[in-house]
N, C-alpha and C positions, 0 to 999 in steps of 0.2 A: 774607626777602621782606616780611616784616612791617613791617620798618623804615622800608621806607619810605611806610607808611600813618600818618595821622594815627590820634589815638587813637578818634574817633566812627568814620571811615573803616572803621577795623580792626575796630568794633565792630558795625559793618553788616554784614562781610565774616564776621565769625564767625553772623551768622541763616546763611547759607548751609551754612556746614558744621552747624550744629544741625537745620535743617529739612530736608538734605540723608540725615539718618541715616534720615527716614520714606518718601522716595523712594525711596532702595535694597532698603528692606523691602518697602516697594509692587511694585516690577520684578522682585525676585526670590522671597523667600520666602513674601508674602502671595498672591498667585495659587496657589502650591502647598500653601499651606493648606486654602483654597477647595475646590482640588479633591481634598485626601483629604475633606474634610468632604462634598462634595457627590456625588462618584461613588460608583457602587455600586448594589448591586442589594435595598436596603434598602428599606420603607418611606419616600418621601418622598427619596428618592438618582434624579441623574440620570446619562448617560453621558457622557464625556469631551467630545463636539464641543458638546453641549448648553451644558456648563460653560465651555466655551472662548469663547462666543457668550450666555451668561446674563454672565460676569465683563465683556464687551465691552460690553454695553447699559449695565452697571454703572458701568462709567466715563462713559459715554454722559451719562449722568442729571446725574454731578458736573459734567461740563463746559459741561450745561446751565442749572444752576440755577446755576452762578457765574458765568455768560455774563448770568446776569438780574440776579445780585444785585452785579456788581461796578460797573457805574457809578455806581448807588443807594448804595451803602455809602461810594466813593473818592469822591462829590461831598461826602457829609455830614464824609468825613474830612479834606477839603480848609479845613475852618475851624479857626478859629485854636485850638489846644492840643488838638484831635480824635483827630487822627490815632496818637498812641499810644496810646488809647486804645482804640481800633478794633482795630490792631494788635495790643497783650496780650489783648483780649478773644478775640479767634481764636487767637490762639498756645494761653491756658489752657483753649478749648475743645478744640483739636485732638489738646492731648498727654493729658485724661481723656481723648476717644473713643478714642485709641491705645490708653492701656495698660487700658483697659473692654473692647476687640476683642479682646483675650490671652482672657479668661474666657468666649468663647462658646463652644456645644458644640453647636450646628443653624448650617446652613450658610444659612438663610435669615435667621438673626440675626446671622451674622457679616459678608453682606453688604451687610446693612442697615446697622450701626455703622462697617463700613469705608465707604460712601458719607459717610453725616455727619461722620465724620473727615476724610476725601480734603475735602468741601467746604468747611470752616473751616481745613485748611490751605492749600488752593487760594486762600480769602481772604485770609489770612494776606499771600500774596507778592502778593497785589495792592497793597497798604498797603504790604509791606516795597520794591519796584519804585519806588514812586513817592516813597518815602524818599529816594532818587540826587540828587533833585537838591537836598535838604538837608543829605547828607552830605561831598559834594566838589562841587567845578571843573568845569565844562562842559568842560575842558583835560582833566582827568583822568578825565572818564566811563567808558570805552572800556575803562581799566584797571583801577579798580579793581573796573567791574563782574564783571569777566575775571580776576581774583583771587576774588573772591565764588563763583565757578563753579571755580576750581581747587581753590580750598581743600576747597568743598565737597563733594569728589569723593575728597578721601585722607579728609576728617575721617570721611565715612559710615562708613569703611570698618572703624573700630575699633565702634562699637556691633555695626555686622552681621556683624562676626566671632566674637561673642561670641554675636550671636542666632544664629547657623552652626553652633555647637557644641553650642551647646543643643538645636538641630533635630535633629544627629545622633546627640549621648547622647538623644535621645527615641525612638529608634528610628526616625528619618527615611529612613536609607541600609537597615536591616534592623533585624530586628526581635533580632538577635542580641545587638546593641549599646544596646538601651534601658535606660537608668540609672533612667528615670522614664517618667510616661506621658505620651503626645505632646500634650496640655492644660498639662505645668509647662513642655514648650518653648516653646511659643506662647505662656505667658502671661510667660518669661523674655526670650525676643525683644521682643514688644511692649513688657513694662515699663521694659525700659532704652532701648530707643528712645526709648517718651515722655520720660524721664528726662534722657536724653542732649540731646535737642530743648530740654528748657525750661531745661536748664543754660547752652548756651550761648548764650541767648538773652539771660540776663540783661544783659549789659555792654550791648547794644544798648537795653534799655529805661532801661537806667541814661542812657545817655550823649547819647541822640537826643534833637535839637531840633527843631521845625517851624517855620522858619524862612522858607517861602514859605507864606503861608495866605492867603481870604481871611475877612473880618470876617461877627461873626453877624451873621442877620436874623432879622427877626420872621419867622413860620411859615417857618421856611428847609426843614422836612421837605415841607410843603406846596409849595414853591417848586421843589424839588430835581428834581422831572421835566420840570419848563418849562426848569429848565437844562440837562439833560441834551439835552432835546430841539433845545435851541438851538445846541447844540455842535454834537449832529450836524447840523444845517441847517447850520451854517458848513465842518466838515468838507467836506461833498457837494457846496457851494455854490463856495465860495472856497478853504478849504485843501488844495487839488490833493495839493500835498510828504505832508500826514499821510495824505489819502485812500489813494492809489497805494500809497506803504509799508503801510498796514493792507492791504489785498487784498494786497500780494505776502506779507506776513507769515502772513494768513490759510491762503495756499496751503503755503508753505516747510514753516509751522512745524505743518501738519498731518503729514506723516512723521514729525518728530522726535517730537513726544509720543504717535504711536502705537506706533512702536518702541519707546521708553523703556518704556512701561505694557505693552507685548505681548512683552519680549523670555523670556521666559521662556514662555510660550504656543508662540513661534515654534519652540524647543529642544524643547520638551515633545510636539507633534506632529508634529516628525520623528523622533521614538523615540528623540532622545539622550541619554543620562547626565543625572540631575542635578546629580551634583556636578562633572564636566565644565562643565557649563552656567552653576555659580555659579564655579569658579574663572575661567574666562573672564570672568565679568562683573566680577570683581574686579579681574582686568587690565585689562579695559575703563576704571576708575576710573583707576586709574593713567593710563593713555594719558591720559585725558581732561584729567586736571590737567594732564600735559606738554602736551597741547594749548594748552590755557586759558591757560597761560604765554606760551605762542610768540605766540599770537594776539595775548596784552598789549604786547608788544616790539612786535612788528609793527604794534600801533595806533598806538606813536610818528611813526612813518614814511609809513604810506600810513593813506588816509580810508577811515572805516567802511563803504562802501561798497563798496569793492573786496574787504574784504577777507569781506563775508557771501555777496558772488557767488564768492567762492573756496568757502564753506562749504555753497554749495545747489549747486554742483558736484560735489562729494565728495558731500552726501548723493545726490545723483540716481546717482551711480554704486553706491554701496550698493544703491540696491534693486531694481539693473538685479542685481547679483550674486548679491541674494536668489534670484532665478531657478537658479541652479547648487545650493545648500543643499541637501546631503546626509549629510554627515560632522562629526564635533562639529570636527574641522579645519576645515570647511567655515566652521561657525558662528564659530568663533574669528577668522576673516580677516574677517568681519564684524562680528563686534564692534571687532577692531581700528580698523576703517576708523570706523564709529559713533563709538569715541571718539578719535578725529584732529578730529571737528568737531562732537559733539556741546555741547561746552561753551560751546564760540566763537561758535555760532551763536547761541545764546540769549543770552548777555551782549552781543555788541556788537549785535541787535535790541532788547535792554531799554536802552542806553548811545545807541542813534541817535534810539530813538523819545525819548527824556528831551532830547533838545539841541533836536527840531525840534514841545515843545508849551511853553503859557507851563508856567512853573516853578509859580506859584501853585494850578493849576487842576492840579496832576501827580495827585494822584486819582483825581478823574473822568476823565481821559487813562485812565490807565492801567488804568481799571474796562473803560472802551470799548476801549480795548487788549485785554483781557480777554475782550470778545465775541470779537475775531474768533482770539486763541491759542484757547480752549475751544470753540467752535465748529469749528476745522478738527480738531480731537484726536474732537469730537465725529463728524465724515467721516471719521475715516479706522481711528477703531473699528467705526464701521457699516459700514464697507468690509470690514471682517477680519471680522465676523459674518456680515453677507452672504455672502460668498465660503463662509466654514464650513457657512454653514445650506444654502447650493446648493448642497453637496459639492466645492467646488473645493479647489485646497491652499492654505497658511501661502506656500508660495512666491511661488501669483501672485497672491498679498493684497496681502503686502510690496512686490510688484514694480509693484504698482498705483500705491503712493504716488508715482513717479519722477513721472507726470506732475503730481501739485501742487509739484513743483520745478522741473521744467519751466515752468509757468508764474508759480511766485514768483520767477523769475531776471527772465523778460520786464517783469513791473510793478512790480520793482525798482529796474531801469534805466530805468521810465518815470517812477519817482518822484523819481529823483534828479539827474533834468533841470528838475524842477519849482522853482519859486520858493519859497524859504522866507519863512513868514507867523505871526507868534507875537500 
């Protein structure tokens, strides 16, 4: 598959499987760290829905403050030879927070170090997003962003097998089977994670060029909100095509990233298995790559368009299903479905939003991009804490999301009736 990616291309396509190893640790393992550390009837220990609804505010916070700091950071990156450096600067910070997170033993310091991690790698893929339209063809968008998203979905899956094993010689599954104490697993997960992350990171910082930039200016920091502010005046004013897609994006892609961060939450408060709940998501990965494939073939043929209203259709059906979730079978037909479109979704939104901004300014794009992804992640955690802190279930949390797909299908189709304006 590799083949037929050029060598920068294929260099882009492997951040994805490197930064893809601390997302799987995210969705699965680290929430269930969180809550042996934080449950209990310890001094300073809270009870399960507490932690279920503390971890959600948790994300909450990240998806805020990168909501504030991504067009600030993507405008500044947007100048000429910035932008990698921006880039390595959050990659080297996100993989110390990682493997620094291994060594905590308070559960208020571990969710502290996981927030500032979560938020320098959240920056990370803001700067890495807007990299697209200097490493391929406005022809080729679609796909190799959709390779970038498959790959990244088998590569995860060697690091977190290994932090798997490690959880379980910790005595994760029982206390029968502990080889060590559950401190050398967490801090063996975490470390090759970060490890794994900045490994294949490398060929990308080797081989990437910035190729659309524009020129410094005198006080350009000082300058940098008058242009942010300008954009969005032209946005709301004139660029109808960007406007309509950021609101349907907003709405869409508010499911996907609360599922991905809560699916382990979701398993964990229907009282099912965990290791159940991680070999399914490990399937889940696989589906997703097969997805992410299909989806690239099929970007040959029909426009991006078409085929992300195929993707908020499948999701809107997931989280009508969520509603049935009782049996880890249950759970598993839902993950299956989650990865038929979790992949697709998000590469060809990152591959449509790249063809319809100027190339030059793909930073600050994609920082503003950025508000409205981290903000609707930002709803629809508060949605799933809300619902837990009112006593309601995991079920009609999840089942809530359907309506922001419902309504990211409607201003999707309004957007892509709109005139294109670069």
């Amino acid at each position: 598959m590799f083949k037929n990616l050029t060598k920068t291309e294929r260099a882009w396509v492997l951040y994805d499987v490197g930064n893809s190893a601390f997302t799987m640790l995210a969705c699965s393992l680290i929430p269930i760290f969180f809550k042996e550390l934080a449950i209990g009837n310890g001094p300073g220990q809270i009870d399960g829905d507490t932690a279920t609804a503390y971890y959600s505010i948790a994300i909450s916070v990240v998806t805020v403050v990168v909501a504030l700091i991504g067009p600030v950071f993507g405008a500044l990156a947007d100048h000429k030879d910035r932008k990698k450096v921006f880039f390595t600067t959050s990659v080297a910070l996100g993989v110390i927070g990682c493997i620094i997170n291994g060594f905590a033993t308070n559960w208020v310091l571990f969710i502290v170090i996981f927030v500032l991690t979560k938020i320098t790698y959240s920056a990370s893929l803001t700067f890495y997003d807007s990299m697209l339209n200097d490493v391929t063809t406005e022809e080729r968008m679609d796909e190799v962003s959709s390779y970038g998203y498959a790959w990244g979905y088998i590569g995860s899956c060697i690091p977190f097998l290994v932090a798997m094993v490690a959880y379980i010689l910790s005595g994760g599954l029982s206390e029968s089977l502990m080889w060590f104490p559950p401190i050398v697993g967490r801090i063996i997960g975490y470390g090759l994670t970060g490890v794994w992350w900045l490994l294949v990171t490398i060929p990308l910082i080797k081989e990437y060029k910035q190729l659309n930039y524009v020129e410094h200016e005198k006080g350009e920091i000082g300058k940098v909100f008058e242009k942010i502010f300008n954009t969005l005046k032209k946005i709301f004013t004139n660029n109808k095509k960007v406007l309509f897609f950021l609101i349907a994006f907003f709405l869409y892609i508010d499911g996907v990233g609360t599922i991905i961060d809560n699916c382990i939450n979701i398993g964990t408060d229907l009282g099912l298995p965990t290791v159940g709940q991680v070999v399914f998501l490990l399937a889940t990965q696989v589906v997703a790559f097969g997805g992410s494939l299909v989806f690239a073939k099929l970007s040959k043929k029909y426009n991006t368009v078409t085929l992300l209203l195929i993707c908020i259709v499948g999701y809107f059906c997931v989280c009508l299903y969520a509603l049935t979730l009782k049996s880890l079978l249950d759970f598993g037909i839902l993950a299956f479905g989650v990865g038929c479109f979790q992949g697709s979704i998000q590469s060809l939104s990152r591959s449509y939003f790249s063809k319809i901004i100027p190339a030059e300014n793909s930073g600050e794009y994609f920082g503003i991009y950025d508000i409205f992804s981290k903000g609707a992640s930002f709803l629809g955690s508060a949605v799933i804490a809300w619902v837990k802190l009112a006593g309601g279930t995991i079920n009609i949390a999840v089942a809530l999301l359907s309506i922001f797909f419902a309504l990211g299908f409607v201003f999707l189709k309004v957007a892509d009736k709109q005139p294109l304006i670069k």
